[in-house]
MARMARGU-757305 format. One record per residue (C-alpha): x, y, z; residue number from 1. Coordinates in steps of 0.05 Angstrom, whole numbers, padded with zeros to 5 digits. Each point is the difference from the previous one (the first is absolute). Layout:
N
+--------+--------+--------+--------+
|      u |      v |      w | vexlum |
+--------+--------+--------+--------+
|      X |      Y |      Z |    NUM |
...
+--------+--------+--------+--------+
END
This chain:
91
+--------+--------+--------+--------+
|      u |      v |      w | vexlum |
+--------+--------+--------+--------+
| -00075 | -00197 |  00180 |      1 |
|  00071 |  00029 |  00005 |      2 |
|  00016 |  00079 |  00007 |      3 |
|  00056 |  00029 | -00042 |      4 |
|  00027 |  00074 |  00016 |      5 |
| -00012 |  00051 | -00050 |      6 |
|  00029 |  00066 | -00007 |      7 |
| -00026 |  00053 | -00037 |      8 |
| -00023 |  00076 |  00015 |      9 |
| -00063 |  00024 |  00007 |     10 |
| -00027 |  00002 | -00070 |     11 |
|  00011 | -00067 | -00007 |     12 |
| -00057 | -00051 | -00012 |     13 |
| -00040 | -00032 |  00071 |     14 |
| -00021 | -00067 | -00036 |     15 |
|  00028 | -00055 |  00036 |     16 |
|  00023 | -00055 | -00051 |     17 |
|  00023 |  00060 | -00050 |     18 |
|  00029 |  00067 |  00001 |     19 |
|  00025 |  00055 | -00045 |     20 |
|  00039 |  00064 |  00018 |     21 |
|  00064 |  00026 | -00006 |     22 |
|  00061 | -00025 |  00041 |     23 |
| -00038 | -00069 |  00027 |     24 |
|  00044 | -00045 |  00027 |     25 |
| -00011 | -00073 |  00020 |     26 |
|  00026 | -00068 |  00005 |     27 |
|  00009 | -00029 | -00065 |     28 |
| -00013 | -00073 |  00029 |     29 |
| -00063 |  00025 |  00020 |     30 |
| -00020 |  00045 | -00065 |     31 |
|  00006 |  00011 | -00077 |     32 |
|  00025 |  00073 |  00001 |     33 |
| -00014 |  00036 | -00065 |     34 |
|  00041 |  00048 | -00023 |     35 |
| -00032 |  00021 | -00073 |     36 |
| -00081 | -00011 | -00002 |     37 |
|  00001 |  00007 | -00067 |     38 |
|  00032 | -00064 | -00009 |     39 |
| -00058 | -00036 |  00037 |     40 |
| -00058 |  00049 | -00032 |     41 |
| -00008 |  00032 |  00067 |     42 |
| -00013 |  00078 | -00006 |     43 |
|  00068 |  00035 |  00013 |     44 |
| -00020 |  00057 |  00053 |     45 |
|  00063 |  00045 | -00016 |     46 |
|  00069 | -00024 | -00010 |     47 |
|  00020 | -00016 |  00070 |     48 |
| -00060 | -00043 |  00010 |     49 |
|  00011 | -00068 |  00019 |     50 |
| -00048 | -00069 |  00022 |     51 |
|  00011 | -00049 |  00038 |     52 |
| -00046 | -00068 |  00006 |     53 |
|  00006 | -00049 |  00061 |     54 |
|  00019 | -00071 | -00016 |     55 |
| -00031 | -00061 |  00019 |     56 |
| -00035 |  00009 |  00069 |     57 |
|  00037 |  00069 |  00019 |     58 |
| -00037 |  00060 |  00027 |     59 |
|  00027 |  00074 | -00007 |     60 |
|  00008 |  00045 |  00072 |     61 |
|  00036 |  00061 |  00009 |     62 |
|  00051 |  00003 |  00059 |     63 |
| -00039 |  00053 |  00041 |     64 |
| -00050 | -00040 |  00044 |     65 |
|  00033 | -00068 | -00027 |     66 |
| -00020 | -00048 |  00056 |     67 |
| -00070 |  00031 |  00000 |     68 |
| -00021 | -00013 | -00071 |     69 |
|  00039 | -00070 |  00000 |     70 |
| -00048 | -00018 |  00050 |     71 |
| -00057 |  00026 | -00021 |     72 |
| -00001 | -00035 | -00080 |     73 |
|  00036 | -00062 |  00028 |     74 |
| -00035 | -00067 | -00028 |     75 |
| -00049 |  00061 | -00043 |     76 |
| -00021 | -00017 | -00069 |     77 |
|  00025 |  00052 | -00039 |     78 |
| -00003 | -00003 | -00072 |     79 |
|  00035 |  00022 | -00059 |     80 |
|  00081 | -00009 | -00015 |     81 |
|  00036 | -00047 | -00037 |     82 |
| -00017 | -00081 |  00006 |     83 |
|  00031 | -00049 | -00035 |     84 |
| -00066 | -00017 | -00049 |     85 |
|  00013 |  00074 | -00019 |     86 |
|  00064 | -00009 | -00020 |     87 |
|  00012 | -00063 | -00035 |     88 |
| -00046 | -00010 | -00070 |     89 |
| -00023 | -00060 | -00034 |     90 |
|  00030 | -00018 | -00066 |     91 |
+--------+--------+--------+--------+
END
């Protein structure tokens, strides 16, 4: 529902609910940013790699062509992420 600017360089993932690159940047009220994968048994690239998932009902754009793709995925289904049913665990 919401857009949240990411930046990263062109290597970098095009998913839009998760990325992984080097040097991303984003919002940390609007993503989990991941600095060691390993930690989260996620496969660790190369040593600058980094992830970053979108929170709640955040979707990742890049600042080149901002307005276009905000328009274009708002009120879009797009899955994938972090939700709250992921995060918390029955005990």
């Amino acid at each position: 529902m919401r857009g949240s600017k990411v930046i990263g360089d062109r290597e970098a993932s095009t998913n839009l609910r998760y990325k992984f690159g080097r040097n991303l940047k984003v919002d940390d009220k609007q993503a989990v940013f991941i600095k060691s994968p390993v930690e989260y048994k996620l496969p660790r690239g190369s040593v600058t790699t980094n992830y970053v998932m979108a929170k709640e009902d955040y979707y990742f754009v890049y600042p080149t062509e901002y307005h276009k793709f905000i328009n274009y995925y708002r009120d879009s289904f797009q899955h994938g992420g972090i939700s709250m049913q992921e995060m918390i665990l029955p005990s």
